[in-house]
Structures are given as structure tokens and as C-alpha cells.
N, C-alpha and C positions, 0 to 999 in steps of 0.2 A: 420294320427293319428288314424283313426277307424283301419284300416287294423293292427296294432299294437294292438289294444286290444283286436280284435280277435284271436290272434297268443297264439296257447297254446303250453306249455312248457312240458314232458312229463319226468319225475321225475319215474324212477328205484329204489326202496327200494333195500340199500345194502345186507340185504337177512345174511342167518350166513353161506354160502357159500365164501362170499365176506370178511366174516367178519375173518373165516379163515384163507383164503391167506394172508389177513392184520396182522395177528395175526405170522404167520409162516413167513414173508417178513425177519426178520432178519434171522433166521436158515436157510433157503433158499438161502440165501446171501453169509453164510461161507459156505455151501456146494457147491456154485461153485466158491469161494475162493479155497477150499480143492483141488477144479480137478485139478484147474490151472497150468499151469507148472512150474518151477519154476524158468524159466528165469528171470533175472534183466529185471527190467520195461526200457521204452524205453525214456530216458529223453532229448538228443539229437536229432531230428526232422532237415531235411534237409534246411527248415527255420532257425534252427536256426543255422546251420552249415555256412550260408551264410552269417548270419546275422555279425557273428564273424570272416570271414573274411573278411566282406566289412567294419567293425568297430572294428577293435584290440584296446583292451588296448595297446599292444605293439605287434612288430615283430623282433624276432633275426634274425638280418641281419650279413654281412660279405663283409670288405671290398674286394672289386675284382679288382681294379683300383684304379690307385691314376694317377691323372694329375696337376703339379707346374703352378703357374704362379709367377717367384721369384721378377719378379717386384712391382707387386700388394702385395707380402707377402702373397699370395692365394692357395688354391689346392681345384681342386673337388675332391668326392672322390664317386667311382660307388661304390653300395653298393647292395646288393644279400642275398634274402631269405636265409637262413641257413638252412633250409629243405627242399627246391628246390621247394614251392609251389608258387602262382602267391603272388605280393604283392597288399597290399590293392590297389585297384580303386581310382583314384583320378581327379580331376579337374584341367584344369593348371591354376597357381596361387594360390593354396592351398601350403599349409606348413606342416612339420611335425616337431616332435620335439626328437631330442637326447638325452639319459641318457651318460654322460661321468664319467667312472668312476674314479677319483682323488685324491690318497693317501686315499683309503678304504670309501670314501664321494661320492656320486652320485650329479651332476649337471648335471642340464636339460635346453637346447637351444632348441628355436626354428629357424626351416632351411626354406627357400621355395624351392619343387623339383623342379629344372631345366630341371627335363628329360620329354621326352614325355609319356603321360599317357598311349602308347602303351609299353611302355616297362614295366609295371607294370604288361602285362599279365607271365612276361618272369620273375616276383619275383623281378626287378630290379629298384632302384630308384638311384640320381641323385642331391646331393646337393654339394655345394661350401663354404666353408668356410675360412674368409679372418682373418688374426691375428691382432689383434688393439693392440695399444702401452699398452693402457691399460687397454685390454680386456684377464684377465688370464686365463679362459676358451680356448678361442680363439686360444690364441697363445701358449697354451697346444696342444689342435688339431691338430693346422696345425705344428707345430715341433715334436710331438709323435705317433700319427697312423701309422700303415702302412699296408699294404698287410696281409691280413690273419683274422685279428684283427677281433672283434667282438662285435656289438654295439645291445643294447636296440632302438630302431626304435618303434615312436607310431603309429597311422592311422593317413590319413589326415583328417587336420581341416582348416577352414578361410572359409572368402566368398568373398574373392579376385579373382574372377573369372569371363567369358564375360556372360553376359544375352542381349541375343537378344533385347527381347524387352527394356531395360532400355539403355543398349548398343549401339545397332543399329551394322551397319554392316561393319561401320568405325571404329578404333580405333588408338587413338595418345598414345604412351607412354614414359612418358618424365621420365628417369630412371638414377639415381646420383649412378655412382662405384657398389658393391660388388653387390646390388641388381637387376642387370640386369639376376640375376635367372628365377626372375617374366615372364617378357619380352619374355628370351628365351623357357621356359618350353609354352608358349601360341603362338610362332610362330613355336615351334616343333609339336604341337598340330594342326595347321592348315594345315602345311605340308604333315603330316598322316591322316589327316579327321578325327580327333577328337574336331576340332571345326571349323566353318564355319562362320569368317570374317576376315578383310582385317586390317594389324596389319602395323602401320610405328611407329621404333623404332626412338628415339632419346636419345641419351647415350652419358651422359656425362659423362668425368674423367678431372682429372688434366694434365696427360702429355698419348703418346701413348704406354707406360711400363704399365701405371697404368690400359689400360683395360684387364678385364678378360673376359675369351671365345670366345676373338678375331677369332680363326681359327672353332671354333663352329657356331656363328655369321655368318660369314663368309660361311658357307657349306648352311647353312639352307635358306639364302637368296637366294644364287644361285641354291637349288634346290625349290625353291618354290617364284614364281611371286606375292604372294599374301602377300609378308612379303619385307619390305623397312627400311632403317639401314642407320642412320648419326650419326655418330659421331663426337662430341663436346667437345672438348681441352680449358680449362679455363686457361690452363699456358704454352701453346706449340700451335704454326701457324705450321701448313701442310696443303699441297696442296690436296683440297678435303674432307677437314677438317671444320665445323666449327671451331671458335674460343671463345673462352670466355664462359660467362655459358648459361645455356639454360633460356632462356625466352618467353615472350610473341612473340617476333618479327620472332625468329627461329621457334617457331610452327607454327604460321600464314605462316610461308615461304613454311614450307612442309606440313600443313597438309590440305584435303580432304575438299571439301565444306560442307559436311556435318559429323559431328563423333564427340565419346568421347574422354575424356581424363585420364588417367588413371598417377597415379603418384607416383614413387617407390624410396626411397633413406634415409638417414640419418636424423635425426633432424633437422640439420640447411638446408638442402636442401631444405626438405618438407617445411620449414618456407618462404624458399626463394620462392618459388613454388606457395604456398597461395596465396601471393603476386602478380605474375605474372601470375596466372592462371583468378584475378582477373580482368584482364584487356582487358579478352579474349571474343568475341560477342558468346556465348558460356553460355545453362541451367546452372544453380549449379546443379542438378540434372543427368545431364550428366559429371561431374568432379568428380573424385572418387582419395582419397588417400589410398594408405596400412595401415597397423596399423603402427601407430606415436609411435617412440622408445619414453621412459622417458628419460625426458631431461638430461642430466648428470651435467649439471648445473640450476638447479632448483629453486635458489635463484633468478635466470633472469627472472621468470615467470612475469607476471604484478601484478598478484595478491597473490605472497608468501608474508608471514609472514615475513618480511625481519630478524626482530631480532631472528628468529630460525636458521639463516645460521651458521653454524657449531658448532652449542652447542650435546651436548652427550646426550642423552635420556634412563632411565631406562625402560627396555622392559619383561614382565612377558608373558610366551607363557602357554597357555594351551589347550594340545593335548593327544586325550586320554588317560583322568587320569592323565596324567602327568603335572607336573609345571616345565617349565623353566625360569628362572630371567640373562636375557642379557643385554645387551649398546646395542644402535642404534642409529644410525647416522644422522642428518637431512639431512642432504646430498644424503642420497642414500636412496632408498627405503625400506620399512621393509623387505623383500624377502630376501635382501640381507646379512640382519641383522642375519636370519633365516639361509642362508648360510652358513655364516662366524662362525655360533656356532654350525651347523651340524646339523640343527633341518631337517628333512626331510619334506615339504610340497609337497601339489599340484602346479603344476603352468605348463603353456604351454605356451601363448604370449608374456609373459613379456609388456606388454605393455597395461594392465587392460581391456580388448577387450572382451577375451573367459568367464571371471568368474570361469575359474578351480581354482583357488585359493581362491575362497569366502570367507573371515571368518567375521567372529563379533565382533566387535570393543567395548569390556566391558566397559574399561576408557581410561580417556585421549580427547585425536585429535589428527586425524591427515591432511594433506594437499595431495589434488588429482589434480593433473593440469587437467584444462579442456580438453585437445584435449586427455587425457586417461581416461578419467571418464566418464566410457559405463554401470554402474550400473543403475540398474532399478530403479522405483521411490520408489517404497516399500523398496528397500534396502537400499537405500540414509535414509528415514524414520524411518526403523529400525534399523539401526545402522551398517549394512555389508559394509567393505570395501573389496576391493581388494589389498593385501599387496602388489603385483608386481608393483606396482603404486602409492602407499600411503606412504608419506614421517610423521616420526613422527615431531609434535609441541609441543608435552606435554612426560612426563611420560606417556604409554600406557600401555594397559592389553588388549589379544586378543586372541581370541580364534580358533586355525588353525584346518583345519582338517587333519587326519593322510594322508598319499601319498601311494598310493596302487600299483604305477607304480614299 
């Protein structure tokens, strides 16, 4: 304390030297404005040159490959930079999402790449898409693209991917049809040394028509020991085959004394999965599902509104400035509603997960089934729902925001 009050401070009067310079600091300022040259300033920075490509809004791609699978009703399709540069970085188990364009109307899916994240240096990515009876995106897709074609491709997103330490160095992945993207994109990734653990597939379908990437599957196993492949027939006995659906008894048969579980497939799959994951000596902590499609039957929830199953709902959109006054369907989600009158939104999982689609729910209700209702608790509180997921119960009024993709 004394050493401190001895400490003297030694104070320079600004002097009219000083005061000067203070005085001329602005004229002094445009005269080496004046030398300057008159190059454009430099607003582009090798940061952020990186930054936009390891995170695109979008990438125009170009299909280069189309591969059928006519049993499944399936085709991958290789798809390629359109200016021949590397495509975004990705994780296996990450997704990306497609703009399809559809009688002058853009619709956006999201895909998971199946390719390995080595070929990403190469501008190249790797999705499959199967056609549902009553999926008309879908089965636009897989009956209209072809060679040449040119698609809107975003960066990837998700956090469907292995972590070590939550992970560990086992993994079981119990995978229902179209989704064994997942699967293969993470056992293409161990094979190339883009990720370092020990993957045993189990893939289920209905009959041996119905799987896709059979001869894909098939290469990556036998070039790489550290990836293991059963498949599982629910409506077709072969030899070497299981039979029936996947469950608790068929993981316990193949999997590893110690590992995760990781779990990929349709709605009613995942349900069925819950189920028999729960029965497994096995953290919940180490059990991990993808994002849960919205249910297509909604009404089956435990906790819907039952008397809102198929009544018509007046729906007022307001987006930048604009008012639109639509029908919406209790049945299907607002997104969709959005769709079918060509309002242009955000949206990438479908499945209320990511929050690109955030809006604000003015009036009305609406209904979020639990296993899609990833809203924060301020949002719950202040009124943002997620439309890709929120099914109306009332007359609504909501506020979207415009879609920049």
C-alpha cells in the first residue's frame, strides 16, 4: 500500500503543439485519403473466401451419373460442382438439401449424402432418392432427372454423425430401406480414413428387390474389415439372410460387447425401434435416432386434438409485406399448406429439428408432436413455431420469413 502512494504519475501538458495536430487530424486524414489509389477496397479476405465455401447458401451442381434400383422404385444420382470446384466439406451422416424445380415452383428436400467425404474434395456428392406412392416430389425425381440436369444443392447440415467420445469406437446401425444412405456414406468414410471406428450394419427391407446399394454395400465391405453388413428380410427367408424385422434379439446376436446404437428409417420403423432399443442392456445416452419424419398420420399421435382430424383451417400468411389468406389442412403440416399456394419459405429438415423455418405464430394453435418439437424454450414462450412440423387446430395467422435460397 505505501509503495503505491509513493508512485508519482508524470503528466505532459498538451502544449499548442499538440493542440495543433488535434486541430489539423481531420485535414490530415483526407490528404492521405487524396494520395490513395484508387483501387476498390478489399472486401473479400481469404477467411472469408473459405468461409463460403465450407458454408454455401447453395451449390450448382450437375447431374453426372444416375444409377436405377427398379425394384426399390430408387436411383442415386452423382452429382458435380458446375464450376469444377471442390464441394462443401462434409461429415458422414450429415444431409443436404435440394431445390426441385416443378412447373415454375421450387421445392426443397432434404437428402443424406451417401458418398464419402473424400469425394467432396473432387466437387462431387452422392444422394439416393426413392419415389413413394404418395411422395409427388419424389416420384417427380426419380421419373424426371436425368444426365446433364442442373440442380440448387445447399451445404451440409445435421449432427447425425460418430463422436468419439459419446460414440465410442463400436457402432451398431439398425437401418429400415431407403435410409441406409446414412450407414453407407459412414462406412465409406472409415474405409478412406475419414473416420476411425468399427461400424456393423443391419439393414433391413421387405424382400431382396427391395434393397438399395446392394452392389455398393457389397464393395465397401469387402474392401474394408472394419465395416460388417446383415441383412434382414421381414417378408422373404434366404439363406444367410436374416428374417423378419430387426430387433432387440438380432442386435444382441451381432453386436460388439461394447457400442452404440445409432438408428435410421421411416416413422413407423423409428417407432418400432423405440420399442426394441428399449430393451437393450444398453446407456439411452449411447442410443441415438435420426431426425423423426412427421408422422403422415398425425391424428395417431397420443396426444392430438382428435376432433381437429380432417377439418380445413383458414390460414393468413404474412411475409414481407405481403398477406396471403390460404386453407390448411389438419392433416398435414403448415409447410405444406405453404407449398400447395406457392408461398416460397425457408425450410431444410422437414422434420422441426434445424429451425430454418422459424416463424411466429400471431393467432390461432397449432399442434407439434413431441418427437418433432426441437424448439427452444423462449420459443415455446414466445410464440415461434416451426411450420414444417406444426399441424393447424384453429384458424391461424403466421408470420413466415421470405426464403433467400
Amino acid at each position: 500500500m505505501s509503495d503505491n502512494k509513493n508512485k508519482k504519475i508524470k503528466v505532459t501538458p498538451m502544449g499548442v503543439t499538440g493542440m495543433l495536430k488535434f486541430k489539423n487530424l481531420g485535414e490530415d486524414r483526407l490528404k492521405v485519403i487524396e494520395k490513395a489509389p484508387e483501387a476498390d477496397i478489399v472486401s473479400d479476405y481469404a477467411i472469408n473466401a473459405m468461409a463460403k465455401r465450407n458454408h454455401p447458401d447453395y451449390q450448382e451442381m450437375v447431374i453426372e451419373n444416375i444409377k436405377e434400383y427398379p425394384g426399390a422404385n430408387a436411383k442415386t444420382f452423382v452429382l458435380k460442382r458446375a464450376d469444377g470446384e471442390p464441394a462443401a466439406m462434409f461429415r458422414a451422416g450429415q444431409y443436404v438439401t435440394v431445390v426441385h424445380e416443378i412447373d415454375g415452383y421450387e421445392y426443397v428436400r432434404p437428402y443424406t449424402l451417401m458418398s464419402s467425404p473424400e469425394e467432396a474434395k473432387y466437387g462431387k456428392y452422392e444422394i439416393t432418392i426413392k419415389g413413394y406412392p404418395d411422395g409427388f416430389t419424389s416420384l417427380w425425381a426419380v421419373s424426371q432427372y436425368k444426365i446433364g440436369d442442373r440442380l440448387k444443392v445447399s451445404g451440409p447440415m445435421g449432427h447425425f454423425y460418430h463422436e468419439p467420445l459419446r460414440d465410442g469406437e463400436n457402432v451398431v446401425a439398425a437401418i429400415g430401406g431407403s435410409s441406409i444412405t446414412v450407414a453407407l456414406a459412414m462406412a465409406r468414410a472409415i474405409r478412406d480414413g475419414n473416420e476411425d471406428f468399427n461400424l456393423t450394419i443391419l439393414y433391413g427391407c421387405a424382400t431382396k428387390r427391395d434393397i438399395i446399394c446392394f452392389d455398393a454395400l457389397s464393395d465397401v465391405v469387402a474392401e474394408c474389415d472394419r465395416v460388417k453388413l446383415v441383412h434382414v428380410l421381414a417378408n422373404e427367408k434366404r439363406p444367410d439372410y436374416e428374417y423378419g424385422l430387426i430387433n432387440s434379439y438380432i442386435i444382441n446376436k451381432y453386436a460388439p460387447q461394447d457400442y452404440s446404437l445409432i438408428v435410421c428409417g421411416n416413422a413407423g420403423f423409428m417407432e418400432h425401434m423405440r420399442k426394441e432399443s428399449s430393451k437393450l442392456f444398453i446407456p439411452s445416452r449411447k442410443i441415438r435416432f435420426e431426425l423423426t419424419p412427421v408422422p403422415a398420420e398425425v391424428w395417431k399421435c397420443k396426444d392430438y386434438p382428435i376432433e381437429c382430424k380432417g377439418r380445413r383451417y383458414k390460414l393468413v400468411v404474412r411475409q414481407g409485406g405481403k398477406e396471403f389468406r390460404i386453407t390448411a389442412s389438419a392433416n398435414e403440416p403448415l409447410m405444406v399448406a405453404l407449398e400447395k399456394a406457392r408461398i416460397k419459405a425457408p425450410v431444410a429438415c422437414r422434420s422441426g429439428e434445424c429451425g430454418f423455418c422459424r416463424s411466429k405464430l400471431l393467432e390461432g394453435s397449432v399442434y407439434m408432436p413431441e418427437a418433432n418439437d426441437f424448439r427452444r424454450a423462449s420459443d415455446v414462450e414466445t410464440g415461434y413455431i416451426h411450420p414444417c412440423a406444426a399441424y393447424p387446430c384453429s384458424d391461424v395467422v403466421i408470420d413466415v420469413p421470405c426464403s433467400y435460397m
